[in-house]
Backbone as CSV, one residue per row, in Angstrom:
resi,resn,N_x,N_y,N_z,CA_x,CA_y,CA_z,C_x,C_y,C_z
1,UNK,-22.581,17.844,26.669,-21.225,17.472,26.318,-21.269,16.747,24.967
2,UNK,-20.512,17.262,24.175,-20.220,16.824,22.809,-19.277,15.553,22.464
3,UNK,-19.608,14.951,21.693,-18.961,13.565,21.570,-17.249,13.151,21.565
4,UNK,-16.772,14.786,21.335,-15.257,14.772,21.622,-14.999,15.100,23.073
5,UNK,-15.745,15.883,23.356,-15.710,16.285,24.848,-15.383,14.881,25.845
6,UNK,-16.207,14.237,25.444,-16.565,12.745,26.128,-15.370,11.752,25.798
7,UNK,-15.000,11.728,24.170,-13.724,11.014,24.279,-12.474,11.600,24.980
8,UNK,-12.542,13.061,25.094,-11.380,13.525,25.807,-11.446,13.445,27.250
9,UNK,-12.639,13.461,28.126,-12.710,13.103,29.345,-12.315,11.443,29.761
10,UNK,-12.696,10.831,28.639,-12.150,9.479,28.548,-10.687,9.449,28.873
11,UNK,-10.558,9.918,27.540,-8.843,9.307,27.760,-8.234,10.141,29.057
12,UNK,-8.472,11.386,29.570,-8.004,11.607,30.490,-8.526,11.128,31.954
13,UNK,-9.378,9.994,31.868,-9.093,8.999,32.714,-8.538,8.108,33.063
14,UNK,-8.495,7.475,31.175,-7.472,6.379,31.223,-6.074,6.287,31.077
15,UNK,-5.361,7.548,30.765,-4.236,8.055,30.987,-3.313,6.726,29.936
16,UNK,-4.000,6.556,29.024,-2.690,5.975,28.343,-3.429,4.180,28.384
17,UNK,-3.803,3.985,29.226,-4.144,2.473,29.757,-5.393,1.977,28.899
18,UNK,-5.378,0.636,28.384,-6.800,0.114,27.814,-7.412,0.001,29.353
19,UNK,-8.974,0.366,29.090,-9.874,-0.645,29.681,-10.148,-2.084,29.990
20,UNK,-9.615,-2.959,29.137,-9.609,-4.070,29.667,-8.267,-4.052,30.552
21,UNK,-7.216,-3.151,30.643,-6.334,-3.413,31.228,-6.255,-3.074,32.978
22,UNK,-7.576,-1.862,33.142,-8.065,-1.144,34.200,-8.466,-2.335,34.908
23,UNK,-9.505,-2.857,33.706,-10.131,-3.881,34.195,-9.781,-5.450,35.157
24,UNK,-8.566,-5.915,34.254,-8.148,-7.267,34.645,-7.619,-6.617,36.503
25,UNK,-6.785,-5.298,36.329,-5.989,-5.195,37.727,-7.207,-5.162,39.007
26,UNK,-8.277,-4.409,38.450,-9.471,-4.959,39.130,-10.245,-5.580,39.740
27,UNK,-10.236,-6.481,38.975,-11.204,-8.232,38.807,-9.731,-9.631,38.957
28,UNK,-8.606,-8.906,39.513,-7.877,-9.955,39.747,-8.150,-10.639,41.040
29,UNK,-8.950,-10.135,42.292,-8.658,-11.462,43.323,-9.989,-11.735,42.890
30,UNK,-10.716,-11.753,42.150,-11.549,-12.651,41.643,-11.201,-14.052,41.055
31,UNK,-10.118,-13.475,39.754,-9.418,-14.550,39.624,-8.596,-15.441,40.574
32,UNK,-7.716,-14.955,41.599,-7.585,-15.829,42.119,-8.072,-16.295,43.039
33,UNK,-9.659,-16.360,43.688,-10.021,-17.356,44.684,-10.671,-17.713,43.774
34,UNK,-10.777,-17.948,42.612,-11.636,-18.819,41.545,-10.602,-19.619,41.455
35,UNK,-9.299,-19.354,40.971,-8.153,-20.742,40.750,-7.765,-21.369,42.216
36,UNK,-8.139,-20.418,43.382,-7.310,-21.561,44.278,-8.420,-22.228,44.394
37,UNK,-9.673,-21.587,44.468,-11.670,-22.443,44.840,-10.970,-23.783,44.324
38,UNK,-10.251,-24.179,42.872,-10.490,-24.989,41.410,-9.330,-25.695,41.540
39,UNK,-8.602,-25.496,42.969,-7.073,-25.814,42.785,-6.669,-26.025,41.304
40,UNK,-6.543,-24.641,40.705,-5.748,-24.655,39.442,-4.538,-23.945,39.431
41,UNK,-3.430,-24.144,38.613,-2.299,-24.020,38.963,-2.001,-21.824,38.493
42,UNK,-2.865,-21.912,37.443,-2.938,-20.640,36.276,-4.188,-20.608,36.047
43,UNK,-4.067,-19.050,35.221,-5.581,-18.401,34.447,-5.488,-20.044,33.686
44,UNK,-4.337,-20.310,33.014,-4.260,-21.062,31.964,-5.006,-22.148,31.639
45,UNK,-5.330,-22.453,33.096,-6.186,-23.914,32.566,-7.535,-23.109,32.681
46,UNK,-8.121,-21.973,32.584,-9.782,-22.152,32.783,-9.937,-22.204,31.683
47,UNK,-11.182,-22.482,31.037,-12.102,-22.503,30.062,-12.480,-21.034,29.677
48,UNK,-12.788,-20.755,28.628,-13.637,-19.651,27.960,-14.654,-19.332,28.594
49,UNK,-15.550,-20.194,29.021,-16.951,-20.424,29.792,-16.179,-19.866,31.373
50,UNK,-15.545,-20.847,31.860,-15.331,-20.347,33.302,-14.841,-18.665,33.451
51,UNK,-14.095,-18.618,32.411,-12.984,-16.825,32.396,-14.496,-16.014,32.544
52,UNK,-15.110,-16.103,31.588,-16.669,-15.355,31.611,-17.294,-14.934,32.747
53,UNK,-17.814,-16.645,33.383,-18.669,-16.214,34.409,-17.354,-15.697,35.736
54,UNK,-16.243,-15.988,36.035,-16.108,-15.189,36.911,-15.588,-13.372,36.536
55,UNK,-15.753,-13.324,35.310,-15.597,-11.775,34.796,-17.292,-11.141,35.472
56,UNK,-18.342,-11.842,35.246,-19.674,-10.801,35.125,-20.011,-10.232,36.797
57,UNK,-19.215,-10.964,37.973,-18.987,-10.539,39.347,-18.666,-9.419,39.547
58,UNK,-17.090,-9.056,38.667,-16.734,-7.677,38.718,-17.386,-6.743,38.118
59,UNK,-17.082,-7.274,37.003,-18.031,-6.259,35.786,-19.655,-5.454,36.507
60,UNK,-20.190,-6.295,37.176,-21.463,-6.180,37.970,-21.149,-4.786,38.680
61,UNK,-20.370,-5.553,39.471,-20.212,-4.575,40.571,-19.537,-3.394,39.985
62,UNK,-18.737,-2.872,39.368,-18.134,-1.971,38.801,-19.118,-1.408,38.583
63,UNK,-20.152,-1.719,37.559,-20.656,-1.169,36.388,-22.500,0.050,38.209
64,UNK,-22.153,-0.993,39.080,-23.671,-0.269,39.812,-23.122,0.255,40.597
65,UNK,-21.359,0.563,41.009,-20.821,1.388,41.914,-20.831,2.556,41.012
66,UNK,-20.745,2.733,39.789,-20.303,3.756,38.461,-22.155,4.068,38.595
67,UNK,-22.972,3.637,38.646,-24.521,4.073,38.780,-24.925,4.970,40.108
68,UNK,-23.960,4.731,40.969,-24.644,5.246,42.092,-24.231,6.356,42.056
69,UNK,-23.452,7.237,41.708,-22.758,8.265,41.617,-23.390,9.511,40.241
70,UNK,-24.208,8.943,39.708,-25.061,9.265,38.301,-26.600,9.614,39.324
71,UNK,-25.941,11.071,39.375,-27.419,11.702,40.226,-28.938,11.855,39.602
72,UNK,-28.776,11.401,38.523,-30.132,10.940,37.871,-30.754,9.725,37.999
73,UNK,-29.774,9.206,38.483,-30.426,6.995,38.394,-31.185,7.025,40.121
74,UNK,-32.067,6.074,39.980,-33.292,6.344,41.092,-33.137,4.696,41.867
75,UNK,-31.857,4.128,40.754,-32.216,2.517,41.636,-30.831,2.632,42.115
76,UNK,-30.865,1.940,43.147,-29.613,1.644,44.091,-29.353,-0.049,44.026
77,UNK,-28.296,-0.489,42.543,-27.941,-1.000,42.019,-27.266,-2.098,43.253
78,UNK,-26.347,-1.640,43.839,-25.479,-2.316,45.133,-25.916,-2.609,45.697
79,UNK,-27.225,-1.692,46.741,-28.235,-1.972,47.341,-28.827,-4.033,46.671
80,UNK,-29.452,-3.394,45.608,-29.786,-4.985,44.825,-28.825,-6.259,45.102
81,UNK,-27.627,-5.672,44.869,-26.507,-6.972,44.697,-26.671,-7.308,46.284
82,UNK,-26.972,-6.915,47.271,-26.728,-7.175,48.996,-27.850,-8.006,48.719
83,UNK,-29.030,-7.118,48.389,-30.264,-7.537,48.976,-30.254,-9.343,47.695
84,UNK,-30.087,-9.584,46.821,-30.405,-10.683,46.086,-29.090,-11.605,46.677
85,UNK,-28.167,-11.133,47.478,-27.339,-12.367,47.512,-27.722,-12.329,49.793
86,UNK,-28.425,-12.068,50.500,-28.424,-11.788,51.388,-28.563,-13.731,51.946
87,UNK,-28.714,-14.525,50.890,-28.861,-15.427,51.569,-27.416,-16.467,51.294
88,UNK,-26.731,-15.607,50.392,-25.119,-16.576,49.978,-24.497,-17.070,51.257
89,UNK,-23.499,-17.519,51.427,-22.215,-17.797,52.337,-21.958,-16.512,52.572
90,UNK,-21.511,-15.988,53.757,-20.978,-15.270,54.485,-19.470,-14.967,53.766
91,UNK,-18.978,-16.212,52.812,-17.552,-15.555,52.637,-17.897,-15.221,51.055
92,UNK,-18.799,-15.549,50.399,-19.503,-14.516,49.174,-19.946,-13.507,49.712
93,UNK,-20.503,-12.777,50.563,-21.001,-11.853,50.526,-20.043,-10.622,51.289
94,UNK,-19.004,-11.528,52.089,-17.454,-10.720,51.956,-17.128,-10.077,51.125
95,UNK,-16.492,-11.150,50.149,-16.130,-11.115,48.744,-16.771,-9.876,47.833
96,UNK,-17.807,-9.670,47.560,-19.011,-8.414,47.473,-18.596,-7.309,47.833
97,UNK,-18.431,-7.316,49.341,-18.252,-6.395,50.092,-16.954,-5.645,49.582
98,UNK,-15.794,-6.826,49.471,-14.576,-6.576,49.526,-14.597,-6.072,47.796
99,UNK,-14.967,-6.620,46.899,-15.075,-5.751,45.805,-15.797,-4.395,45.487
100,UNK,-16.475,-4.376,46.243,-17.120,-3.004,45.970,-16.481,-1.872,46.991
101,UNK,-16.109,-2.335,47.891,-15.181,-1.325,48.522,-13.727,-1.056,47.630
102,UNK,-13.204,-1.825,46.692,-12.070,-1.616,46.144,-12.394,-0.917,44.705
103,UNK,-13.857,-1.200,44.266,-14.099,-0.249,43.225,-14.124,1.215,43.650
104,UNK,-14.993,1.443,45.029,-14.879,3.052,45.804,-13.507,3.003,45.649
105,UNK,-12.727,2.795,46.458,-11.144,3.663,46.540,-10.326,3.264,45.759
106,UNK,-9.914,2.151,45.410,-8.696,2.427,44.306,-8.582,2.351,42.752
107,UNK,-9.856,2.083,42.555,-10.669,2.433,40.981,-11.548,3.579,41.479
108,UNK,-11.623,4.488,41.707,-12.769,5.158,41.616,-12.720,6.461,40.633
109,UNK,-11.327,6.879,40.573,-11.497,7.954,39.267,-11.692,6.871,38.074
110,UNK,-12.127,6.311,37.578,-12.638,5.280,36.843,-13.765,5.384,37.221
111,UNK,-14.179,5.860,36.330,-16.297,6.625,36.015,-16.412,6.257,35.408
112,UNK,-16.477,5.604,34.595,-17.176,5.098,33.299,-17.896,4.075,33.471
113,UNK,-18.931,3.264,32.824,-19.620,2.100,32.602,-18.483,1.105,31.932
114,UNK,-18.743,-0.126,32.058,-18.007,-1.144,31.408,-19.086,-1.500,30.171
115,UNK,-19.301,-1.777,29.365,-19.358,-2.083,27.840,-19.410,-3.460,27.570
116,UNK,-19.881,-4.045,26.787,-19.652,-5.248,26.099,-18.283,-5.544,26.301
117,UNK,-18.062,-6.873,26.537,-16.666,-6.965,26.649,-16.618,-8.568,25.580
118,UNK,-15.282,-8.744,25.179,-15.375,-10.088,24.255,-14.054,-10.848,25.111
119,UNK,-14.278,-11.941,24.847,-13.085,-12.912,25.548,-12.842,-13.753,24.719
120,UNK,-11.604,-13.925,24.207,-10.818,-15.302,23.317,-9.608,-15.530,23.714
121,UNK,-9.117,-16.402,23.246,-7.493,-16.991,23.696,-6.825,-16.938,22.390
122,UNK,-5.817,-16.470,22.682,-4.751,-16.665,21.968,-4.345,-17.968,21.549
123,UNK,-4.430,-18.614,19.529,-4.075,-19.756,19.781,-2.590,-20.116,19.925
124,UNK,-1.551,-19.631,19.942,-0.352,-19.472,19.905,0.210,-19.464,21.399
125,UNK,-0.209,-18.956,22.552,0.054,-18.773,23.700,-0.528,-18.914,24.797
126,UNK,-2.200,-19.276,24.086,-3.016,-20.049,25.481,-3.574,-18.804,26.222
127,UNK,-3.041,-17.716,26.394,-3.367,-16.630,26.902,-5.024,-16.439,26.621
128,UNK,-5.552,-15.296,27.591,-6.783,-14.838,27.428,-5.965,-13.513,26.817
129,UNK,-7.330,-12.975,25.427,-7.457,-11.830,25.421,-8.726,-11.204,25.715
130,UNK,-8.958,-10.258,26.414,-10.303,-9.467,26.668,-9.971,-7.954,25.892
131,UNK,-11.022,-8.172,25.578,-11.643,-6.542,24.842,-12.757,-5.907,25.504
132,UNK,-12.842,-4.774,26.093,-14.136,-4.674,26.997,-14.194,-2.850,26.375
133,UNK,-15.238,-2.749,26.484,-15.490,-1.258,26.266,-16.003,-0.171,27.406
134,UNK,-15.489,0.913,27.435,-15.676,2.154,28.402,-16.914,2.929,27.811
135,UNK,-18.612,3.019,28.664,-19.227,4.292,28.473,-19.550,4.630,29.499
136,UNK,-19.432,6.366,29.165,-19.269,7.654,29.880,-21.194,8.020,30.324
């Protein structure tokens, strides 16, 4: 497959939509048992640092549910994420569960790898912006 081939299978995944935008609808009850964990009121009050580390949970998991399906890869990525967290809390390893079952069914025509992604705030509105990249 040729390098247009690949951007056109792209976009006819993403149908119009950024990737970070696939992304946030995604990785949202992440965000929120991180703000209620923090009793915080909004995204608004986290930090740059905090937005991050609870982004690399999803991103994780996305990125080794999108591996397992790549009939060439020999490691069972998910497999890993069970087996290295087998000793967490029971309601982390829910949580796991419950994300990677929502990457299978309601992201799953969403094949792609997730990419470098960048995170800054808006200084005008406090907002996060994320930039994250899609490879095929």
């Amino acid at each position: 497959m040729n390098k247009s081939q690949i951007m056109a299978e792209l976009q006819n995944m993403l149908k119009g939509k950024k990737v970070s935008e696939i992304f946030n609808e995604y990785a949202s009850p992440a965000f929120e048992v991180y703000i209620d964990q923090a009793n915080y009121s909004s995204l608004d009050e986290l930090t740059i640092e905090e937005m991050q580390a609870i982004i690399q949970l999803p991103w994780t998991i996305w990125n080794a549910a999108v591996s397992k399906h790549i009939g060439k890869n020999k490691i069972d990525f998910l497999g890993s994420i069970t087996l290295l967290t087998k000793d967490a809390p029971e309601e982390a390893k829910d949580f796991i569960k419950f994300m990677c079952k929502r990457k299978e069914t309601k992201f799953k025509k969403y094949n792609f790898f997730l990419g470098e992604f960048k995170l800054t705030r808006n200084p005008l509105t406090n907002q996060f912006i994320l930039t994250m990249e899609a490879r095929l």
